[in-house]
C-alpha positions in Angstrom: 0.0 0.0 0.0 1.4 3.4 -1.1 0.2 7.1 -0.4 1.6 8.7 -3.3 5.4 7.2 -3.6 5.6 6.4 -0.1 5.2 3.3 1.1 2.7 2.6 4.3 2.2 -1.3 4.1 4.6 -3.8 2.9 4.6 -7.6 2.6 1.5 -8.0 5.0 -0.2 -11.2 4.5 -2.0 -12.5 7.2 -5.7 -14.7 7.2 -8.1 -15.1 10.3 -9.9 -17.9 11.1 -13.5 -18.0 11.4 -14.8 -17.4 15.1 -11.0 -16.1 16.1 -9.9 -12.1 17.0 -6.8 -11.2 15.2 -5.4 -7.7 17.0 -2.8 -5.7 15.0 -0.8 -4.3 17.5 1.8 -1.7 17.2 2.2 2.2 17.9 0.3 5.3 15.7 1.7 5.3 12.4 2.8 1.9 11.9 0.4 0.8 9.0 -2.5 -0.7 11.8 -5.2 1.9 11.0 -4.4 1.9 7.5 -4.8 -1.6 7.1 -8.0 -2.2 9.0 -9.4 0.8 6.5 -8.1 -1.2 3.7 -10.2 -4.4 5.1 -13.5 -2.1 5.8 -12.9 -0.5 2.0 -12.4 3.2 3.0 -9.3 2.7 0.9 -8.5 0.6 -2.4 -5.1 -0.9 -2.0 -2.2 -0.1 -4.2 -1.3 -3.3 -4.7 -2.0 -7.3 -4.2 -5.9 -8.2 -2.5 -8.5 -8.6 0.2 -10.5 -11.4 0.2 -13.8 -12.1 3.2 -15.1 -15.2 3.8 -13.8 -16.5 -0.1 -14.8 -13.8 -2.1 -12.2 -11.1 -3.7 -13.7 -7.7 -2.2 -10.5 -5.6 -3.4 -7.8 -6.3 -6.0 -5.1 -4.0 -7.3 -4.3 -6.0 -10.3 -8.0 -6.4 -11.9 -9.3 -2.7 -10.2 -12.2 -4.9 -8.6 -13.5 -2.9 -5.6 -16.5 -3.9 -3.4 -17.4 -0.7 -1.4 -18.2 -0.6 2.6 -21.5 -1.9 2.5 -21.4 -4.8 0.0 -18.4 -6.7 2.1 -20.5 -7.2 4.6 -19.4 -6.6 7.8 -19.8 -4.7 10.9 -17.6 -1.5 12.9 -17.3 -0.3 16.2 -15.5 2.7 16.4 -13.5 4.8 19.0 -16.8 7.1 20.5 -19.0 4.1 19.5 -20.5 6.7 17.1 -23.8 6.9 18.3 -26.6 9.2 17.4 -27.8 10.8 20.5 -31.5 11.7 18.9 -31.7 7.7 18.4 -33.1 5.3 20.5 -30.6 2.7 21.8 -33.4 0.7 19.4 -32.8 3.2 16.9 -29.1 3.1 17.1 -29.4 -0.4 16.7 -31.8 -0.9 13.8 -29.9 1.6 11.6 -28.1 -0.3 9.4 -31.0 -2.5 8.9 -33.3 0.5 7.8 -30.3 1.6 5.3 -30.7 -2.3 3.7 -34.7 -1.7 3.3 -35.4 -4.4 6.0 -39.1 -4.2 6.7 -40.4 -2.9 10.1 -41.4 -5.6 11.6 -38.3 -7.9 10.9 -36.3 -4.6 11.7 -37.7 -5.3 15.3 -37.4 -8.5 16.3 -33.6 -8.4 15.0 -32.9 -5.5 16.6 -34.1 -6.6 20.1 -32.6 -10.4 19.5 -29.1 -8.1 19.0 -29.6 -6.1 22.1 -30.5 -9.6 24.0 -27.2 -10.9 23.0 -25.4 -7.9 24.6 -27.3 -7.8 27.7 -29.4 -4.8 26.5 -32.7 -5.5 25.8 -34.7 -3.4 28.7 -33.0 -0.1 27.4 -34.1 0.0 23.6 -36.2 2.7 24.8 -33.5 4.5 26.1 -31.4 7.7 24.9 -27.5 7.1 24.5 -27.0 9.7 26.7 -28.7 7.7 29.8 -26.3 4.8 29.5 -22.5 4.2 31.1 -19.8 3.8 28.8 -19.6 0.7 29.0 -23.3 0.2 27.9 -22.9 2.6 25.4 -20.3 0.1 24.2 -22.3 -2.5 24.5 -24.8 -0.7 21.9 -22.2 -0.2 19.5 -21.4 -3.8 19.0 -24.9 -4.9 18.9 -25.8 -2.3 15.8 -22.4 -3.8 14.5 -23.6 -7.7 15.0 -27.2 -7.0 14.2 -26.9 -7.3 10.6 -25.4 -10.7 11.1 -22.0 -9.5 9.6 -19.3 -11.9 8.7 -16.3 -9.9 10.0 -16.0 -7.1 12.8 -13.6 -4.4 13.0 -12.9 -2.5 16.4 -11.3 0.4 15.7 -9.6 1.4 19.2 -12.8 1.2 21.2 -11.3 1.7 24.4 -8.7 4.5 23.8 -11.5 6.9 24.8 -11.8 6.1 28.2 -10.1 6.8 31.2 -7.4 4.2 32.5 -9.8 2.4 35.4 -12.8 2.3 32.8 -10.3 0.9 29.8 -8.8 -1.9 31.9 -12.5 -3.1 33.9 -14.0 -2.9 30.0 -11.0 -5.0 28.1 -12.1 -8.3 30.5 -15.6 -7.7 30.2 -15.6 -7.1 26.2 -13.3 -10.3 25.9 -16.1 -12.3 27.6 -18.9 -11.0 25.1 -16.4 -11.1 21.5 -16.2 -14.6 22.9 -19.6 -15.4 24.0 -20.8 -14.4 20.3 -18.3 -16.0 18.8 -17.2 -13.3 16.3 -14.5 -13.4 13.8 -12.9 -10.1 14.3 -10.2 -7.7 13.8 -9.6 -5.3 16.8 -6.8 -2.0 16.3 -5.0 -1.3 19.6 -1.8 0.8 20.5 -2.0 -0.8 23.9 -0.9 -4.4 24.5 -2.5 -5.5 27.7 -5.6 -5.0 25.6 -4.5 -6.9 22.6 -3.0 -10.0 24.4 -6.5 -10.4 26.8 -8.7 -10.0 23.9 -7.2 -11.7 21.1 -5.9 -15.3 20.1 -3.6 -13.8 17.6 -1.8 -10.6 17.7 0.3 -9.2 14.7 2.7 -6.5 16.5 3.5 -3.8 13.6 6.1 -1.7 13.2 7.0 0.9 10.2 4.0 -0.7 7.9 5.5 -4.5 8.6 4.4 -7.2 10.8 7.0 -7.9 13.0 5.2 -10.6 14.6 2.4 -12.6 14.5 1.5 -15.4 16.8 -0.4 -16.3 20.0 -0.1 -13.8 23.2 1.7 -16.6 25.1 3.7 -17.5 22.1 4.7 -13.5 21.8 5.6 -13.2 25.7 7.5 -16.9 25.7 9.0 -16.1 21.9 9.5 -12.5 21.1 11.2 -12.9 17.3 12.7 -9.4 18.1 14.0 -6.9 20.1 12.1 -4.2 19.3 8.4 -6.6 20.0 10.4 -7.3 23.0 10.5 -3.7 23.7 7.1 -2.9 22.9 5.7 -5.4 24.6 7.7 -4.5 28.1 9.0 -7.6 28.3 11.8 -6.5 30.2 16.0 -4.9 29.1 17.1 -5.1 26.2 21.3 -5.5 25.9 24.2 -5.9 23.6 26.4 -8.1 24.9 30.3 -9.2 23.8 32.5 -12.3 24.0 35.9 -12.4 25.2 37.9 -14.4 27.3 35.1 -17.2 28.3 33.0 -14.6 29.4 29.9 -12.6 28.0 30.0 -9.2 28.9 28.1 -6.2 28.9 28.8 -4.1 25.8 31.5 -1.1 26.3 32.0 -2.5 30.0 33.5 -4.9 32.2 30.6 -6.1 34.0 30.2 -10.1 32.8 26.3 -11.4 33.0 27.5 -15.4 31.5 30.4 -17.9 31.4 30.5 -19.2 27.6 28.0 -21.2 26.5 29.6 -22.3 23.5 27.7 -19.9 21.3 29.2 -18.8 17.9 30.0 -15.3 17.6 31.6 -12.7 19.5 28.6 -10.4 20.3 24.5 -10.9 20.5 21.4 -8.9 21.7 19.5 -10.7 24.2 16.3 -10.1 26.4 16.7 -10.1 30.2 12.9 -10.5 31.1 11.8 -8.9 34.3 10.7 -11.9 35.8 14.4 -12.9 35.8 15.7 -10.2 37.8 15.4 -11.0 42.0 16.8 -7.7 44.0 18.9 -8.1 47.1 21.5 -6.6 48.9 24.8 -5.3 47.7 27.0 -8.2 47.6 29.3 -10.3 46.5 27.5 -12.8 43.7 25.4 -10.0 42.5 25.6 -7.1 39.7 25.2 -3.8 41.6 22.7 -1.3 40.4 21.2 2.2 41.1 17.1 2.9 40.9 16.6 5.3 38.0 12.4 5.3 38.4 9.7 3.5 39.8 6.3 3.1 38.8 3.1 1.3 40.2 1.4 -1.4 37.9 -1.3 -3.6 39.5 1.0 -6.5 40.5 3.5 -4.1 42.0 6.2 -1.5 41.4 8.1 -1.6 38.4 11.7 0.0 38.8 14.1 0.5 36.3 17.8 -0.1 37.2 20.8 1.6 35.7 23.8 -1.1 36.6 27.0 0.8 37.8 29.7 0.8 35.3 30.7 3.0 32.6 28.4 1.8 30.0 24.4 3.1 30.6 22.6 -0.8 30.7 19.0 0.0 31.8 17.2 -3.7 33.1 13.4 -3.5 35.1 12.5 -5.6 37.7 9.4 -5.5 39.6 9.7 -5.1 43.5 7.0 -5.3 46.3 7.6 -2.1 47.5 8.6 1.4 45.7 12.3 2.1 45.2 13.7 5.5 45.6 15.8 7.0 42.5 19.4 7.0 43.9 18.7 4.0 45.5 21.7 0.9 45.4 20.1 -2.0 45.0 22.1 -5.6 44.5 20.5 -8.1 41.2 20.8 -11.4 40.7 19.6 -12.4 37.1 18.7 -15.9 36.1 20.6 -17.4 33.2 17.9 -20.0 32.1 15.5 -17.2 31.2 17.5 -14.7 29.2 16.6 -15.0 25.6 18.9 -14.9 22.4 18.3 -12.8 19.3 19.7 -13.7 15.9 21.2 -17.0 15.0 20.6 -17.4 18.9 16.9 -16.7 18.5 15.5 -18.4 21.8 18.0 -20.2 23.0 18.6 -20.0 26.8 21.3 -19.8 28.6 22.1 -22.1 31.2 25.1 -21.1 33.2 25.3 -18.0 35.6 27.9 -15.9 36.8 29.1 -15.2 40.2 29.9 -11.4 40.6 32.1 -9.6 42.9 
């Protein structure tokens, strides 16, 4: 896909499965937006196709170009896009009105749409009476009500406030679940994509850097960078020389050899290697840059002392001070390998002094 001469999207190909939730995962302006619009037809791809459920919908080659409403499918959008002079009935029945559904059958869909989200008392109801989270609720029954093939969420959440977004991302799980959609859901945040989805694609600079399972993505990052993105933990360049793996640029060894070709490598220390301590003898010595509460606890990043800058979190029970010396002990077995490395563990600590 190219705007003008520039490039946006390049080598995606991806499918979804009927009944699964593919999120595509990555910051704003990595290609995630462009491509979902490229899926609902508010853009005609540059090159190669889009086919739903078996049928050719876009294709650059031929021109062919099925518009919005002939693919079939249903959107739930960032403010839910409501009409406040609607009915939540109203809101709902919409799209059937627009395909010349009769009155009658307009009904008994509409309410049989609003049962499957919970809804049904409130068709009376304005917008403007309901939580957010009901309002939500609205928005994906006009989207299912139609019976659509595919659903797109185009960052429903990103609206609300932090408390609202992470009580919502377990409940709308439950119900893309509980309906069984097949569906494609846009995110820049990837708590929310790795709860609701059973495959992620994490983007980056209009590729896909990966695409896989949540668990597969936390247990197998294929690069730093989704490593990074993910908060998965430090990222560091290490060297080889004299049986040792060091640090980059410093003399503070992490591994004894491991009989690993090559002289340098990139690995991921994960944060639930890292176990803090005391200064001592056996373990790298570090000072507390930051710390920040997350619901499990405080997450602290650690400068090591040395003269290289190595940042490496950890997440401790109780807040760290900045300034603070702390001692780390990091386990070998967890650390993961990029490159000709990719996943390999090590298995053999280092005793520091």
């Amino acid at each position: 896909m190219h705007y003008g001469a520039t490039p946006v999207l390049k080598g995606i190909d991806i499918s979804l499965v009927r009944g699964k939730t593919l999120a595509l995962l990555g910051p704003s302006g990595c290609g995630k937006t462009t491509l979902l619009r490229l899926v609902a037809g508010l853009l005609a791809p540059t090159k190669g196709s889009i086919s739903i459920a078996g049928q050719v919908v876009a294709d650059a080659a031929s021109g062919a170009f099925a518009p919005p409403e002939k693919r079939n499918l249903g959107m739930v959008f960032q403010d839910y896009a409501l009409w406040p002079h609607l009915t939540v009935g109203g809101n709902v029945s919409f799209p059937l009105e627009m395909r010349g559904i009769g009155k009658a059958d307009r009904r008994a869909r509409t309410m049989r749409a609003l049962e499957r989200v919970g809804l049904q008392a409130y068709a009376d109801r304005r917008p403007s009476d309901l939580s957010g989270g009901q309002q939500q609720r609205v928005a994906i029954a006009r989207a299912i009500v139609a019976e659509p093939q595919l659903i797109l969420f185009d960052e429903p959440l990103s609206n609300l406030d932090r408390e609202l977004r992470e009580n919502m991302v377990g409940e709308l799980a439950e119900l893309i679940a509980t309906l069984g959609l097949t569906a494609i859901y846009v995110t820049h945040d990837h708590s929310e994509a790795l709860t609701l989805a059973d495959d992620v694609a994490v983007m980056r600079g209009g590729l896909i850097e990966q695409l896989a399972s949540p668990d597969e993505l936390i247990d197998r990052p294929a690069t730093p960078e989704v490593a990074d993105f993910l908060r998965l933990g430090g990222i560091a360049d290490l060297s080889y020389r004299d049986g040792l793996w060091f640090f980059k640029d410093c003399d503070v060894a992490l591994l004894r050899d491991l009989g690993i070709a090559g002289d340098t490598a990139q690995v991921l220390i994960p944060i639930a290697a890292i176990t803090l301590g005391e200064i001592s003898p056996g373990r790298l010595a570090g000072t507390v840059l930051r710390s920040q509460f997350r619901g499990d606890g405080h997450l602290a990043t650690i400068s090591l002392v040395g003269p290289a800058r190595i940042e490496l979190q950890v997440l401790s029970r109780i807040k760290l001070k900045p300034g603070e010396g702390i001692g780390l002990s990091i386990d070998p077995a967890q650390i993961r390998w990029f490159g000709n490395r990719t996943h390999s563990s090590a298995r053999e600590g280092l005793q520091h002094a």
